[in-house]
N, C-alpha and C positions, 0 to 999 in steps of 0.2 A: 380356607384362610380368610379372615376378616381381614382387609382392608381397610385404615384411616383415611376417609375422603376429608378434604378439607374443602373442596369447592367445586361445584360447576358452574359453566360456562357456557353461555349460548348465545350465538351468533348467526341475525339472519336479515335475510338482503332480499328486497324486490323488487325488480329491473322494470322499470317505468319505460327507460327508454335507451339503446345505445349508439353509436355513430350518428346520431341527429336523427334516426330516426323512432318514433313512437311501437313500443312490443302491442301488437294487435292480436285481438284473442283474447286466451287465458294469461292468468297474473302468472307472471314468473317469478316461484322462489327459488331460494336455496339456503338450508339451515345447517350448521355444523353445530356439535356440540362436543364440548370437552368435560371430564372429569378428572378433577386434579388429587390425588392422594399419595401417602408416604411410600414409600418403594422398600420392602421389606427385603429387599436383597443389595441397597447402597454400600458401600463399602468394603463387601466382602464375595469372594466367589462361592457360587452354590451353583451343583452339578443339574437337579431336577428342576427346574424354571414350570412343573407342571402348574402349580398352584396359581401361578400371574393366570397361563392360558383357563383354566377353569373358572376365577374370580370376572377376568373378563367376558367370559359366555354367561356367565352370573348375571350380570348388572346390564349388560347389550340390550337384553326389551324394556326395561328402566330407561336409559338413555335414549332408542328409539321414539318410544312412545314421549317421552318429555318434546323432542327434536321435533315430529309430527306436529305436537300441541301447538308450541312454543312459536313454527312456521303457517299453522293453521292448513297443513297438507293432509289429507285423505290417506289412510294406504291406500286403497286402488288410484290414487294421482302419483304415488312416486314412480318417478322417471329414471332417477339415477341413485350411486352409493358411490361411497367411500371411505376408507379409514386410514389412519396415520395414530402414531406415539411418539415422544418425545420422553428420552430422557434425561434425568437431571446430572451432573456432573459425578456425583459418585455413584453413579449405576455404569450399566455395559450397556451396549446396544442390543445385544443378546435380551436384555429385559424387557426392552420393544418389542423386538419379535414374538416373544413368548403371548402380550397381548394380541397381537392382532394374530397370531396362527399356532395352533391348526384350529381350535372350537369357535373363534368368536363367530366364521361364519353363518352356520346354519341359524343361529338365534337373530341375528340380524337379515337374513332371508325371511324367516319367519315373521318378524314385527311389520315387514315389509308388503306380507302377502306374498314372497313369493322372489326369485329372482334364480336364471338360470346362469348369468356371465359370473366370471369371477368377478372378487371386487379389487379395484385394485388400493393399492397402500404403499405409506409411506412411512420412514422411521429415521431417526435421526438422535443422537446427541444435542442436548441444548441447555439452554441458560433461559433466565427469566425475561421473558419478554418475546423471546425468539421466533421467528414466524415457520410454520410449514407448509407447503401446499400438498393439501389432499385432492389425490388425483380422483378423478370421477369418471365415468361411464356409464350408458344404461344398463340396467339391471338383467334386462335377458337377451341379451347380445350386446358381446362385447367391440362387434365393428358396426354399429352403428355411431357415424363419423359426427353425424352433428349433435353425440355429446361427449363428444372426445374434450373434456376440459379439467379445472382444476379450481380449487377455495383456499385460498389463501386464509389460513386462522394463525391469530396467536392469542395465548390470555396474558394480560401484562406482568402479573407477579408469581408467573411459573415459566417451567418447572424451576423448583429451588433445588439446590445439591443431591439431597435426601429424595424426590419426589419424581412420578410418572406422571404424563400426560394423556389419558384413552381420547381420540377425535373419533366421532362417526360424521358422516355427511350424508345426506339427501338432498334431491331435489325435485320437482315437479317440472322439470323442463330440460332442455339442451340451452346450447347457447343462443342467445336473443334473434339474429339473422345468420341462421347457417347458411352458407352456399358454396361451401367447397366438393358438393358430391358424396359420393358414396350409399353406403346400406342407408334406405330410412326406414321408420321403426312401423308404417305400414307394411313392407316388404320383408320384415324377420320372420322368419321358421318357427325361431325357438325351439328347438331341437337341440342342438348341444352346446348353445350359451356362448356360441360366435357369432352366427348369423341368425 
C-alpha cells in the first residue's frame, strides 16, 4: 500500500548538563523522529490492518537511518529504542497498533546493528499538537535500569483527523547521572534481551 506522507519530523536533544551538574565523557543524545501521513483506514472499519503493519517495516530503515544522521549517532553507539503512534480522530487505536506490531521490529533492529530487548511503545489517540512519551530502554537488555526512560515528542500540526503519527526513537546513552542501581550495561549477558 502507498502511503501519502505529508511530513517528517525530527527532533533531537543534547544534554550538556543536568541537576547542575556538567555530563562527562561522551556527548549525550537522543533523536526521535516522526512521519506524518494520511491514514487510509479514518473513518471507516476494516478487518485486515495488515497493510499499516507492512507499510511501516517498509519505511522503518528510511526513518532510522534519517534519525542516526539527523542526531549524528553511529549504529554501533545506539544505546537505546523506542516507538510510539498516534492517531488522528477518525482512526481507531487499533491503527496504531497495526504500526508498531508485529513487523516493524526486526527492520528497526537491523538499522540499528542489532538489539536483543524488546522495544517498548506507545499508542494513543490524539489531536494536533498532542504530545506522547516514547518509552525507552537499552536495546539488549531490557533491565538495565540506568536507561529505563522516556522522550517526550509532539509535532505541532499533527495528527489531523484523517492522519498517523509513526515515532521511532534512539539514543546513544541512558539518563545523564544514573544512580539508582541495578543491571549495568557492563554486566548484561545478552542472551535473552532481559539481562
Amino acid at each position: 500500500m502507498d502511503m501519502k506522507i505529508r511530513k517528517y519530523y525530527t527532533f533531537v536533544e543534547e544534554i550538556k548538563a543536568d541537576g547542575g551538574k556538567a555530563i562527562e565523557g561522551k556527548e549525550h543524545k537522543r533523536v526521535s523522529i516522526a512521519v506524518v501521513f494520511e491514514n487510509p483506514y479514518a473513518g471507516k472499519y476494516v478487518e485486515d490492518l495488515s497493510p499499516l503493519s507492512d507499510w511501516a517495516a517498509s519505511v522503518t530503515p528510511d526513518l532510522v537511518e534519517r534519525a542516526l544522521k539527523a542526531a549524528g549517532i553511529e549504529v554501533n553507539e545506539a544505546e537505546s529504542y523506542g516507538k510510539a503512534a498516534i492517531v488522528g480522530g477518525n482512526g481507531e487505536l487499533e491503527h496504531a497498533a497495526a504500526l508498531l506490531h508485529p513487523t516493524l521490529g526486526k527492520p528497526f533492529r537491523d538499522g540499528l546493528g542489532g538489539g536483543k530487548a524488546i522495544i517498548p511503545s506507545a499508542k494513543k489517540m490524539g489531536y494536533p499538537g498532542c504530545a506522547i512519551d516514547v518509552p525507552l530502554h537499552y536495546k539488549d537488555a531490557a533491565f538495565v535500569r540506568t536507561h529505563f526512560d522516556a522522550m517526550e515528542v509532539r509535532v505541532p500540526d499533527a495528527p489531523r483527523d484523517n492522519e498517523l503519527v509513526l515515532i521511532l526513537s534512539v539514543t546513544n546513552c541512558g539518563r545523564p547521572h544514573p544512580r539508582v542501581g541495578g543491571l549495568k550495561i557492563e554486566e548484561v549477558k545478552g542472551e535473552d534481551g532481559l539481562r
